[in-house]
N, CA, C and O atoms as a GROMACS GRO file, in nm:
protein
  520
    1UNK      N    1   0.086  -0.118   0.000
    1UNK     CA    2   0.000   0.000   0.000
    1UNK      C    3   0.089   0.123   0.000
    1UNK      O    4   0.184   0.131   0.078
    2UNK      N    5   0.056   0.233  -0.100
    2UNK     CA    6   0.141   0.346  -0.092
    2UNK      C    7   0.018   0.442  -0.094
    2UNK      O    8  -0.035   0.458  -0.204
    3UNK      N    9  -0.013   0.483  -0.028
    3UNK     CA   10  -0.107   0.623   0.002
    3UNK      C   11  -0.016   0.767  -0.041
    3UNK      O   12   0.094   0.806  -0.004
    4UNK      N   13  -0.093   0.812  -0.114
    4UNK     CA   14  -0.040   0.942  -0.169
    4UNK      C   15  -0.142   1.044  -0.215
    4UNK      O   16  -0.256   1.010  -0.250
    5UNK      N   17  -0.102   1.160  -0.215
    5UNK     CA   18  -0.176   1.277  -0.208
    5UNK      C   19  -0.165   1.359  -0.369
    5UNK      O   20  -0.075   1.341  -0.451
    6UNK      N   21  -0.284   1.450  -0.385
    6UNK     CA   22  -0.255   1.498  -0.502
    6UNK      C   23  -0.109   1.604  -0.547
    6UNK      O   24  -0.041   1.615  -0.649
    7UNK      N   25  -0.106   1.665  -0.420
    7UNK     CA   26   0.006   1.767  -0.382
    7UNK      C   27   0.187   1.675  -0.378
    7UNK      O   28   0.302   1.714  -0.396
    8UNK      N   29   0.120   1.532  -0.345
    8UNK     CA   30   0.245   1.428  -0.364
    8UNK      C   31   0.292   1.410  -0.527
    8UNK      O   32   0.408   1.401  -0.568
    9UNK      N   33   0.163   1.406  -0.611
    9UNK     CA   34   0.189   1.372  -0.718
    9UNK      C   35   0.252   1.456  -0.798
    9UNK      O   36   0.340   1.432  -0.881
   10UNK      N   37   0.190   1.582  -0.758
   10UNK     CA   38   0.266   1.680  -0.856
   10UNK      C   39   0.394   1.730  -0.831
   10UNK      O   40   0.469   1.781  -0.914
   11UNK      N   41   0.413   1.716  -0.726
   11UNK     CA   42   0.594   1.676  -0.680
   11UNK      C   43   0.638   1.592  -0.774
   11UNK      O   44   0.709   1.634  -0.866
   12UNK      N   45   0.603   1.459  -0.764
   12UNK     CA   46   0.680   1.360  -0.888
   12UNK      C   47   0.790   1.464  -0.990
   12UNK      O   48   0.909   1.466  -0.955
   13UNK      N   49   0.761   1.524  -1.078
   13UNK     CA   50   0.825   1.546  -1.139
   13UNK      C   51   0.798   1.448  -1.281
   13UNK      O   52   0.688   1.416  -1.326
   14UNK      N   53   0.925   1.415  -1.332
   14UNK     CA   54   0.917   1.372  -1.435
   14UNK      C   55   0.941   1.239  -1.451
   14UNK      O   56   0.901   1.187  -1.555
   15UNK      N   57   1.021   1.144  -1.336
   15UNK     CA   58   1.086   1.052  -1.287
   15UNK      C   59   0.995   0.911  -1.315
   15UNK      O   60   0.876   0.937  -1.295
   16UNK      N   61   1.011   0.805  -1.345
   16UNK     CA   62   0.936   0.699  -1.309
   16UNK      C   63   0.953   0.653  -1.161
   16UNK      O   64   1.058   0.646  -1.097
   17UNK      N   65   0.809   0.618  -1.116
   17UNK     CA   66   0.842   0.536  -0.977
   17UNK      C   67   0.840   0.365  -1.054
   17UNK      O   68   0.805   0.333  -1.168
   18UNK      N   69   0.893   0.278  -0.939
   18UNK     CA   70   0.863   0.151  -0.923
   18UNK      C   71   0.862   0.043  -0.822
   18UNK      O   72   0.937   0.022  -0.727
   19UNK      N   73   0.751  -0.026  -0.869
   19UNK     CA   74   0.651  -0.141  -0.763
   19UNK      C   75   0.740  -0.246  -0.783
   19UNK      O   76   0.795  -0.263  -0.892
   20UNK      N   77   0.756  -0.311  -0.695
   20UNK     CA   78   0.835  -0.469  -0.706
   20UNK      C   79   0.639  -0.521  -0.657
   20UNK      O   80   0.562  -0.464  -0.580
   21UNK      N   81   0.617  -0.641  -0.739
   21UNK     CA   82   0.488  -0.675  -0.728
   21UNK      C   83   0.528  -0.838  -0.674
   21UNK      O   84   0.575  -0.883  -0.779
   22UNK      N   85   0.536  -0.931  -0.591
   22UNK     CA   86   0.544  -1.058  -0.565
   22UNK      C   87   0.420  -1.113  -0.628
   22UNK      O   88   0.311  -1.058  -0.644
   23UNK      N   89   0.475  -1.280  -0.671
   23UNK     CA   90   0.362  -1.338  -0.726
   23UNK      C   91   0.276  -1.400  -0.614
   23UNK      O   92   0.290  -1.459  -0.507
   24UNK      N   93   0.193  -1.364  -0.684
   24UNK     CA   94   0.004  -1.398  -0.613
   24UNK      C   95  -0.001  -1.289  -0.551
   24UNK      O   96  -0.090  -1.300  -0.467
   25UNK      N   97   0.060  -1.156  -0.546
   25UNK     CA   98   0.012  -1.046  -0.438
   25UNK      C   99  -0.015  -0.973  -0.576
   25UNK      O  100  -0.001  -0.999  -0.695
   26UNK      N  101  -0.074  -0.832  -0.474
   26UNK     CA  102  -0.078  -0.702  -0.579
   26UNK      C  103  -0.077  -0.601  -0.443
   26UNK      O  104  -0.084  -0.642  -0.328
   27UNK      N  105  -0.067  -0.464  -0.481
   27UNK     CA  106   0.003  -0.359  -0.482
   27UNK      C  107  -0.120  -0.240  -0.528
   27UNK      O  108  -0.159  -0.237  -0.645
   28UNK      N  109  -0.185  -0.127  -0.403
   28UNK     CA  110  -0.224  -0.105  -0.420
   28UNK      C  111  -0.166   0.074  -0.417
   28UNK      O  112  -0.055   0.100  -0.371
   29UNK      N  113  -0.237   0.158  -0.460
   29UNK     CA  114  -0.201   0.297  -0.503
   29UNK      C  115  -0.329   0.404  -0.441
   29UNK      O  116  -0.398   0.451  -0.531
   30UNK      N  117  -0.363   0.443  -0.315
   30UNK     CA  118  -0.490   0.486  -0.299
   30UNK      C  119  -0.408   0.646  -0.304
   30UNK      O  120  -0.299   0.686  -0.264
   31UNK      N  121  -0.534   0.712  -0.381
   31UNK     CA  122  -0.466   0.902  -0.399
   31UNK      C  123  -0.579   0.928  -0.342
   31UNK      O  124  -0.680   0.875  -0.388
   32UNK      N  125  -0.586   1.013  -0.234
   32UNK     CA  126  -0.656   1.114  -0.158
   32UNK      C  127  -0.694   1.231  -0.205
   32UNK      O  128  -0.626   1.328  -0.172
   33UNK      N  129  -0.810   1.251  -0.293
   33UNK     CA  130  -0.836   1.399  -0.361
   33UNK      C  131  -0.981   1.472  -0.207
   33UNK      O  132  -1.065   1.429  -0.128
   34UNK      N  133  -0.929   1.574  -0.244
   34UNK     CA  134  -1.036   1.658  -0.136
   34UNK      C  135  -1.082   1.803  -0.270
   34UNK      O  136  -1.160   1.892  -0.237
   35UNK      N  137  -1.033   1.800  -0.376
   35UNK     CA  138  -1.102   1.895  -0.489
   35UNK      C  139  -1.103   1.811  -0.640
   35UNK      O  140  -1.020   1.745  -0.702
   36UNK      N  141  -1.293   1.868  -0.670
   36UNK     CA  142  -1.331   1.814  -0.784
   36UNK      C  143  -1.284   1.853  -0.879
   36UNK      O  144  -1.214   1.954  -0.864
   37UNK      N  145  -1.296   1.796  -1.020
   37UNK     CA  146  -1.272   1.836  -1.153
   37UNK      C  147  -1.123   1.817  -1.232
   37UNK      O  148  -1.089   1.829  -1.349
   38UNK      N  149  -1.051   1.782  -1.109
   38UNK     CA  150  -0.910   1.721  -1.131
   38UNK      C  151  -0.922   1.598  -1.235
   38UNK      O  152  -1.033   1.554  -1.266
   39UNK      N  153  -0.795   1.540  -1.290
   39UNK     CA  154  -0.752   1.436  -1.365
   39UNK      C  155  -0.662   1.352  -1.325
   39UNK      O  156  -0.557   1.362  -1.390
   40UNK      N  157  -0.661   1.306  -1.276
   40UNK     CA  158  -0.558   1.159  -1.267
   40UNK      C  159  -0.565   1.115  -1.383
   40UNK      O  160  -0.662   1.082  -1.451
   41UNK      N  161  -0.377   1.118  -1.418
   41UNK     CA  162  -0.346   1.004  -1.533
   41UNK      C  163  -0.222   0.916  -1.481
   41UNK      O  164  -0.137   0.950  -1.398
   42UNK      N  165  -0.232   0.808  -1.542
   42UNK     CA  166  -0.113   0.731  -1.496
   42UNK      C  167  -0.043   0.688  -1.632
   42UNK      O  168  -0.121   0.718  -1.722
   43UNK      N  169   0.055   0.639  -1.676
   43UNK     CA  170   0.127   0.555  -1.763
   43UNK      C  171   0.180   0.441  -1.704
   43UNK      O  172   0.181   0.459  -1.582
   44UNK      N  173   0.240   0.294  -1.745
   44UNK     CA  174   0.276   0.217  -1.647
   44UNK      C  175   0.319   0.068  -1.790
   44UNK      O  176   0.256   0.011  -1.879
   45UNK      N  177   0.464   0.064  -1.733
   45UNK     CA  178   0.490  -0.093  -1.792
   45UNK      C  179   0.518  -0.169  -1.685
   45UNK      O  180   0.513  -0.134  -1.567
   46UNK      N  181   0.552  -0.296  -1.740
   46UNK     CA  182   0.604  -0.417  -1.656
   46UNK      C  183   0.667  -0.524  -1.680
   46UNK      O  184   0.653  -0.573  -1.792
   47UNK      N  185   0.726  -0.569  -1.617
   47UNK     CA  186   0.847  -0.645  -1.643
   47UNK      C  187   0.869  -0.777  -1.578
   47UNK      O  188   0.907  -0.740  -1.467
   48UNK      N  189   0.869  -0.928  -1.576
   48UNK     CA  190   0.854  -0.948  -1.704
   48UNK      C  191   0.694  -1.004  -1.709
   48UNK      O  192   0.644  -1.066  -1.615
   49UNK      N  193   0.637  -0.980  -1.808
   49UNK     CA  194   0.506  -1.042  -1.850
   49UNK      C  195   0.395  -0.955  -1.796
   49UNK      O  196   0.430  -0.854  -1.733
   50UNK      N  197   0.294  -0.975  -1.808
   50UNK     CA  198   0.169  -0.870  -1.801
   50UNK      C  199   0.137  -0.874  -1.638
   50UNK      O  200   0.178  -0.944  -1.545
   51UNK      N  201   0.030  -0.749  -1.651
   51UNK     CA  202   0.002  -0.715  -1.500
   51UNK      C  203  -0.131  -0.697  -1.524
   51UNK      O  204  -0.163  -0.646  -1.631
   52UNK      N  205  -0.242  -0.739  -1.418
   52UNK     CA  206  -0.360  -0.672  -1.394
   52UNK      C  207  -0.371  -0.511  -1.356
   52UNK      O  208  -0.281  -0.441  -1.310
   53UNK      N  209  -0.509  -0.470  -1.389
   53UNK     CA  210  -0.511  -0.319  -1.373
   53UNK      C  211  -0.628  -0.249  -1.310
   53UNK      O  212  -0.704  -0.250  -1.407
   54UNK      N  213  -0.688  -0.196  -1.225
   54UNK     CA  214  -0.803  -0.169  -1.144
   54UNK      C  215  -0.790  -0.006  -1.101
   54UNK      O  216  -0.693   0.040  -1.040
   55UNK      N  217  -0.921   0.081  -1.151
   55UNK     CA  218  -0.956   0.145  -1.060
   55UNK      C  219  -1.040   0.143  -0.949
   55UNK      O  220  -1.146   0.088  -0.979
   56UNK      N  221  -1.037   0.181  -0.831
   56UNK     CA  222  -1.164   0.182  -0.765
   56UNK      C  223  -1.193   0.321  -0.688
   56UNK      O  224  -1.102   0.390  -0.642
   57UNK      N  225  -1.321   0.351  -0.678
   57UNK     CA  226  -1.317   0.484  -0.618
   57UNK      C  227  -1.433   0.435  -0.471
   57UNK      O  228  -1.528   0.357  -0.468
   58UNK      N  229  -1.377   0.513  -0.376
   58UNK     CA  230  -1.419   0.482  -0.238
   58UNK      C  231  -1.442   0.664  -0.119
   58UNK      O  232  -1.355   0.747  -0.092
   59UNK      N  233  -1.544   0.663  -0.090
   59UNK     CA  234  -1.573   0.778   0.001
   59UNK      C  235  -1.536   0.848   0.053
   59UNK      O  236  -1.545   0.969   0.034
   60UNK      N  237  -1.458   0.760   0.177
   60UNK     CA  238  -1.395   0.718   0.276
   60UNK      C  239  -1.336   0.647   0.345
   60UNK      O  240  -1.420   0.579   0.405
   61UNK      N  241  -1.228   0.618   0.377
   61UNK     CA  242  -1.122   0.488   0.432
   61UNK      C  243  -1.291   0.435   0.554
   61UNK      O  244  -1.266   0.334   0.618
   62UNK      N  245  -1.394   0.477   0.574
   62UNK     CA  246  -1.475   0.415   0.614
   62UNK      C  247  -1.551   0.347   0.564
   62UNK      O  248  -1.621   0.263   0.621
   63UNK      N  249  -1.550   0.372   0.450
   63UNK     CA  250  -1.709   0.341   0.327
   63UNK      C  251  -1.624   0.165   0.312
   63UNK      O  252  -1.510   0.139   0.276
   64UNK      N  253  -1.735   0.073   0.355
   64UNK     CA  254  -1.705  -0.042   0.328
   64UNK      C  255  -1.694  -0.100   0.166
   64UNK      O  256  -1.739  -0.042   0.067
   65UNK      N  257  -1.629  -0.221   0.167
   65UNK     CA  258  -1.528  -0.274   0.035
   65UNK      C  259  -1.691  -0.315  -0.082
   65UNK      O  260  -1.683  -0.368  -0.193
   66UNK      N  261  -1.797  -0.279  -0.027
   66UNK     CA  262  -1.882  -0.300  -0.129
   66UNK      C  263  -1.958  -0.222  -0.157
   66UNK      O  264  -2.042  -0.231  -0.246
   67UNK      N  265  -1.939  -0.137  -0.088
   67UNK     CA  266  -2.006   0.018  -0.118
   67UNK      C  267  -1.862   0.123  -0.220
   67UNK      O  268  -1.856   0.242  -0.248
   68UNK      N  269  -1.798   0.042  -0.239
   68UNK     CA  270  -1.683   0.136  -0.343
   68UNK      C  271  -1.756   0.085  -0.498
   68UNK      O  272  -1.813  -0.018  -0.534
   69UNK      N  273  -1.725   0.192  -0.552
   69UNK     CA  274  -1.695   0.216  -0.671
   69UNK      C  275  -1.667   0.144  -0.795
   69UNK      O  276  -1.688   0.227  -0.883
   70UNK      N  277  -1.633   0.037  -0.848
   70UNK     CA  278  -1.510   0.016  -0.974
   70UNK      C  279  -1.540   0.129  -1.066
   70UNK      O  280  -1.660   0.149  -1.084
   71UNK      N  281  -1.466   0.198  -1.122
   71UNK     CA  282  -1.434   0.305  -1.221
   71UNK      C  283  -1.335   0.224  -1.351
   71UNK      O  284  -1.336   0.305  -1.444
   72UNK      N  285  -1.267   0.121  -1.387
   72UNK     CA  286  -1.207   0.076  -1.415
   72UNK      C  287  -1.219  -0.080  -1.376
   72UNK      O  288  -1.157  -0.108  -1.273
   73UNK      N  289  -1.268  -0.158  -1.422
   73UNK     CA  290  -1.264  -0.306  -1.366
   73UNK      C  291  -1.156  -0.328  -1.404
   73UNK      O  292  -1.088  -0.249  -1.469
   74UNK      N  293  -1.124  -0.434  -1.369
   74UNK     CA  294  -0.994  -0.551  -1.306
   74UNK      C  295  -0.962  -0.596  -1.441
   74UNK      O  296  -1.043  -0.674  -1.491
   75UNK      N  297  -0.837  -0.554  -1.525
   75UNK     CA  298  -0.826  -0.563  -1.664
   75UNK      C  299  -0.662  -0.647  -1.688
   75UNK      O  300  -0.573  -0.562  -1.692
   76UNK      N  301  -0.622  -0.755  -1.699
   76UNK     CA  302  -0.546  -0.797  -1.753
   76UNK      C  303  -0.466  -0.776  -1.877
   76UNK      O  304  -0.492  -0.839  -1.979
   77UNK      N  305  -0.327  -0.649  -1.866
   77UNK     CA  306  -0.271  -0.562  -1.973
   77UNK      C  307  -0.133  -0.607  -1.991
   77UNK      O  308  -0.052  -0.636  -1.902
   78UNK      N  309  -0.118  -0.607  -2.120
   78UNK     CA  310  -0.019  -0.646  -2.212
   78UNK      C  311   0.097  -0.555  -2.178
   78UNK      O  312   0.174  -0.497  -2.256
   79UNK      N  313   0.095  -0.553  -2.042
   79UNK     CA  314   0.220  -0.394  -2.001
   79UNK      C  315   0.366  -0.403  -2.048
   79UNK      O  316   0.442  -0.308  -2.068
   80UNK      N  317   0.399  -0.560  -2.064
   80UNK     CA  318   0.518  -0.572  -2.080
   80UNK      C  319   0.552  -0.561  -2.248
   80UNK      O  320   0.667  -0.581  -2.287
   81UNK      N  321   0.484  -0.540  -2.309
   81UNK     CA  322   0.471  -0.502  -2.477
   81UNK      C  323   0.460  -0.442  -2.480
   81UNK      O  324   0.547  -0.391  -2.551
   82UNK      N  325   0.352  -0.331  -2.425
   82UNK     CA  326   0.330  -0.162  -2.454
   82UNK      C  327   0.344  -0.076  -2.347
   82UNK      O  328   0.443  -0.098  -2.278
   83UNK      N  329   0.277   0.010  -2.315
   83UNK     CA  330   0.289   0.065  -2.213
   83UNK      C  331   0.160   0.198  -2.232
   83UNK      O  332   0.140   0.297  -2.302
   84UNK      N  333   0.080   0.105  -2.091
   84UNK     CA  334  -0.040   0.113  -2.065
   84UNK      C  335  -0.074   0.285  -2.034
   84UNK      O  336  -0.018   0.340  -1.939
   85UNK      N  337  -0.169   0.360  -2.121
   85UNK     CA  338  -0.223   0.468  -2.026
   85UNK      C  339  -0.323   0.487  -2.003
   85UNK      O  340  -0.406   0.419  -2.064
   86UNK      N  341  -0.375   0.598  -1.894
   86UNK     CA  342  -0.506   0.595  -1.862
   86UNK      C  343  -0.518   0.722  -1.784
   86UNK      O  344  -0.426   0.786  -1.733
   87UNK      N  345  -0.681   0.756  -1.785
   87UNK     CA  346  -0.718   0.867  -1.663
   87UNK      C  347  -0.817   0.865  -1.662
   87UNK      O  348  -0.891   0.818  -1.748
   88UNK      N  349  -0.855   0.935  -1.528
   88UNK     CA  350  -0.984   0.936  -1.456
   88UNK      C  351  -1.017   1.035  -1.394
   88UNK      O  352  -0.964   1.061  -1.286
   89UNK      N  353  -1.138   1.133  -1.466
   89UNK     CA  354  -1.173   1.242  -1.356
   89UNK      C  355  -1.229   1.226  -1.236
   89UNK      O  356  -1.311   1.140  -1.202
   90UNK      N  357  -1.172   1.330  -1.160
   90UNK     CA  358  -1.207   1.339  -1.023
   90UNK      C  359  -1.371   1.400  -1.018
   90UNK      O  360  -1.383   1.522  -1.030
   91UNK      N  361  -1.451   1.345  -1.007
   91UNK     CA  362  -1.610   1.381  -0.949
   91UNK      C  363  -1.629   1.407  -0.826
   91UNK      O  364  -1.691   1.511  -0.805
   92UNK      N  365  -1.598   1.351  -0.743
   92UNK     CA  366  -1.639   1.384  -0.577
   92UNK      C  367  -1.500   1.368  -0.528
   92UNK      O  368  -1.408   1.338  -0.605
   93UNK      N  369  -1.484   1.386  -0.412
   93UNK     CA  370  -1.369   1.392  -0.368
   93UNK      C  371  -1.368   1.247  -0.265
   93UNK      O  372  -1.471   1.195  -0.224
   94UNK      N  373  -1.253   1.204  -0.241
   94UNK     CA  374  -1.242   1.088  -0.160
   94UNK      C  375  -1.127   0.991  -0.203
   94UNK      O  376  -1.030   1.063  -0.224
   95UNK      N  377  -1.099   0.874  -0.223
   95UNK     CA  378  -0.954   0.800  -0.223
   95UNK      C  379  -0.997   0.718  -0.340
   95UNK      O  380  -1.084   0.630  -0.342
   96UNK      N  381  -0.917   0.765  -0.445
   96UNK     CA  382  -0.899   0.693  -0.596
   96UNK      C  383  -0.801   0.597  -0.567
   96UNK      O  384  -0.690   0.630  -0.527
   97UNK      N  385  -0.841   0.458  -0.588
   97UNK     CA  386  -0.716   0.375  -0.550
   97UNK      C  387  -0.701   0.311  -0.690
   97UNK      O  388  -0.792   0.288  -0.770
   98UNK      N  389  -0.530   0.280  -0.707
   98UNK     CA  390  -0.513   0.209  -0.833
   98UNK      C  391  -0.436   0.098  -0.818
   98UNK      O  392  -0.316   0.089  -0.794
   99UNK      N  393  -0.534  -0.001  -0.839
   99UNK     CA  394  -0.446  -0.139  -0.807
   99UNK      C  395  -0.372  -0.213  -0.909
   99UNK      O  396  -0.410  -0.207  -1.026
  100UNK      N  397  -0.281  -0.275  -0.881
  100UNK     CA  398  -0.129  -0.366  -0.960
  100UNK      C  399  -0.168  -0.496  -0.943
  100UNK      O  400  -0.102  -0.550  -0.854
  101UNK      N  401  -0.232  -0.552  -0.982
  101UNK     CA  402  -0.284  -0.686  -0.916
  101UNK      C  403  -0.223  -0.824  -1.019
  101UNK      O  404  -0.244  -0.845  -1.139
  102UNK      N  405  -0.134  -0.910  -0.911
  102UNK     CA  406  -0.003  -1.005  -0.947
  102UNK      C  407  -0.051  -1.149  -0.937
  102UNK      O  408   0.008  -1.251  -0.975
  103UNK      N  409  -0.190  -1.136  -0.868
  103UNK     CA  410  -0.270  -1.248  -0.783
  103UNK      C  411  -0.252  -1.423  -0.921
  103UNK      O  412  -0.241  -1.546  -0.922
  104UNK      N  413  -0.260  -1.328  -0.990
  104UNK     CA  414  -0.296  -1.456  -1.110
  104UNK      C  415  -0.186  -1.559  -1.162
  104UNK      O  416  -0.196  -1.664  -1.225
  105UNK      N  417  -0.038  -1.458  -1.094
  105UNK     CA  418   0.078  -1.547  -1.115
  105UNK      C  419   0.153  -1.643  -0.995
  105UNK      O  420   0.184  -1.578  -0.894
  106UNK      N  421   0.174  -1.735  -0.993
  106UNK     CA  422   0.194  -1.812  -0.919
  106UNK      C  423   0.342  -1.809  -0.871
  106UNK      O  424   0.370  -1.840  -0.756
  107UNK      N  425   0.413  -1.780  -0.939
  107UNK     CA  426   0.576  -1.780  -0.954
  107UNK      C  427   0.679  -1.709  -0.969
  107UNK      O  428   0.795  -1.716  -0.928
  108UNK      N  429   0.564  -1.568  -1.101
  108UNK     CA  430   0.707  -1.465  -1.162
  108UNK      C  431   0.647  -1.383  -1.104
  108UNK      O  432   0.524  -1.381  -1.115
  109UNK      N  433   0.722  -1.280  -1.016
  109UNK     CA  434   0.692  -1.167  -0.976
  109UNK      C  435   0.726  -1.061  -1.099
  109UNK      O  436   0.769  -1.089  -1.211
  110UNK      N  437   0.697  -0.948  -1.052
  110UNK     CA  438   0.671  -0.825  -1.152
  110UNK      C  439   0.754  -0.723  -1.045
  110UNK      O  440   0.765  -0.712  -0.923
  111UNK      N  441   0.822  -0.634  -1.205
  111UNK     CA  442   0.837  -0.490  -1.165
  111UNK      C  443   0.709  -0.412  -1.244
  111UNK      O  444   0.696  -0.415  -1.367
  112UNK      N  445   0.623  -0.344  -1.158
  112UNK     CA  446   0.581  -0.217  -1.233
  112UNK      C  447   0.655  -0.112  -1.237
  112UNK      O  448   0.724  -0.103  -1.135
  113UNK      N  449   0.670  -0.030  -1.309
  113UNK     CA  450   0.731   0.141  -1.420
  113UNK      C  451   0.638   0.204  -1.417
  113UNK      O  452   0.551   0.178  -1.500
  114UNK      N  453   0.619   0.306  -1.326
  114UNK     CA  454   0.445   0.419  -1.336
  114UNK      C  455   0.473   0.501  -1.338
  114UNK      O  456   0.582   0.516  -1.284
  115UNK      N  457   0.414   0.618  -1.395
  115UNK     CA  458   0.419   0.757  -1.386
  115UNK      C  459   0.286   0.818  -1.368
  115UNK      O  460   0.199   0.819  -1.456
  116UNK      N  461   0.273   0.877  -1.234
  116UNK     CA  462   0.137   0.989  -1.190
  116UNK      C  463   0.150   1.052  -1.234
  116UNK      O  464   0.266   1.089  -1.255
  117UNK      N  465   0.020   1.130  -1.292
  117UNK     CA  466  -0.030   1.278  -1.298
  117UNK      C  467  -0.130   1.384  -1.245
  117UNK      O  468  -0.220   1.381  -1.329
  118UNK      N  469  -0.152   1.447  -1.183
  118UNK     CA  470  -0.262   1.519  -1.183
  118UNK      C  471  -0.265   1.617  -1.219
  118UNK      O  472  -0.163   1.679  -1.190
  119UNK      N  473  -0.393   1.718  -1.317
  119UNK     CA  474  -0.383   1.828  -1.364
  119UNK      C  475  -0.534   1.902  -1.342
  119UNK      O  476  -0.646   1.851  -1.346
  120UNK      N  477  -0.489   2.045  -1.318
  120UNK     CA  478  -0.597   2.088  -1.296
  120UNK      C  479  -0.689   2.147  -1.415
  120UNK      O  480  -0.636   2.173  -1.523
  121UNK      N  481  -0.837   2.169  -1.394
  121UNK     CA  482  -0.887   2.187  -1.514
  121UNK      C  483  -0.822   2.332  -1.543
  121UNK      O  484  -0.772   2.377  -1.441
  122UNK      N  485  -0.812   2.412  -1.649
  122UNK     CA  486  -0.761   2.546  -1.701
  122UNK      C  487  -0.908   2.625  -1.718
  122UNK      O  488  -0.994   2.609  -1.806
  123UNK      N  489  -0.907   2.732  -1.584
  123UNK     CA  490  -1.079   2.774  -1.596
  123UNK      C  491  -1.046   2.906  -1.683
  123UNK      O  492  -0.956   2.966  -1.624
  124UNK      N  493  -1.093   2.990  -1.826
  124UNK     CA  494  -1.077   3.044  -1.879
  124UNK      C  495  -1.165   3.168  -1.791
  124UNK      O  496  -1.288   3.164  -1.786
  125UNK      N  497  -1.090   3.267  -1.728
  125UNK     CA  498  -1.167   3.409  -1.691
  125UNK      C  499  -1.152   3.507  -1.722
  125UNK      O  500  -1.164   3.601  -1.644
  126UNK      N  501  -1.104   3.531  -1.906
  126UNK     CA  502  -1.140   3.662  -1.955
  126UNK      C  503  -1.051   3.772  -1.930
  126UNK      O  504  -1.051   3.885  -1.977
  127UNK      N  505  -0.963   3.709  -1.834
  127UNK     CA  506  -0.844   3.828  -1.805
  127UNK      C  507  -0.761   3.888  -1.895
  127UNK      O  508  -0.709   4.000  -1.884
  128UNK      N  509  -0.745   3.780  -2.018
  128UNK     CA  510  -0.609   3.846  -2.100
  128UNK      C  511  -0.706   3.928  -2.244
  128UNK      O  512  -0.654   3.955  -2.353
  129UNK      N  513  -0.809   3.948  -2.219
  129UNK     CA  514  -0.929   3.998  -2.343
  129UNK      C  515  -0.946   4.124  -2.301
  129UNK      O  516  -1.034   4.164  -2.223
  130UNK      N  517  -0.819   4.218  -2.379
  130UNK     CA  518  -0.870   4.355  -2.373
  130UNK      C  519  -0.980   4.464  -2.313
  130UNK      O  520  -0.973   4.583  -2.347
   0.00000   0.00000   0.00000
């Protein structure tokens, strides 16, 4: 579990992070938004052989595991051939989690290669119009 913040992400920089994923586990990514209209994007390979892929969106670290969300079901990606992207607007505020899920391999563990984003929407207010 790596809990991280939107204010974390945009720190990142430009850098790849990376997940060491053990086989039969997965590796989860929960981002804490408290403002709407934002974007989460991620990019992400893996090494060696494919990785599962999940969004889920959840309330509150209270809101029970069946009252969440999927935004993204549980997708089995060709990461180690391409390199996967994706995003998801922020609607309500609460913990976007993005899961790495290894569960299906018995033996080869995984590196994931990710890169966060978040961006804010660009609200146009007429300032630079004469």
């Amino acid at each position: 579990k790596l809990p991280l913040t939107v204010e974390e992400i945009m720190n990142f920089g430009e850098s790849n992070r990376e997940l060491f994923i053990k086989s039969s586990t997965y590796s989860i990514i929960p981002i804490t938004v408290t403002e709407m209209g934002l974007t989460i994007s991620w990019i992400f390979s893996s090494d060696p052989k494919s990785i599962s892929f999940s969004v889920v969106y959840q309330e509150s670290e209270d809101t029970p595991l069946d009252q969440c969300k999927v935004l993204i079901p549980m997708t089995r990606c060709n990461s180690h051939k391409e390199t996967i992207r994706g995003q998801v607007k922020v609607r309500n505020s609460g913990i976007y989690t993005l899961i790495f899920d290894n569960t299906f391999s018995r033996f080869i563990s995984k590196r994931v290669f990710y890169h966060l984003a978040v961006e804010r929407p660009v609200i146009y207010d007429g300032s630079d119009f004469p």
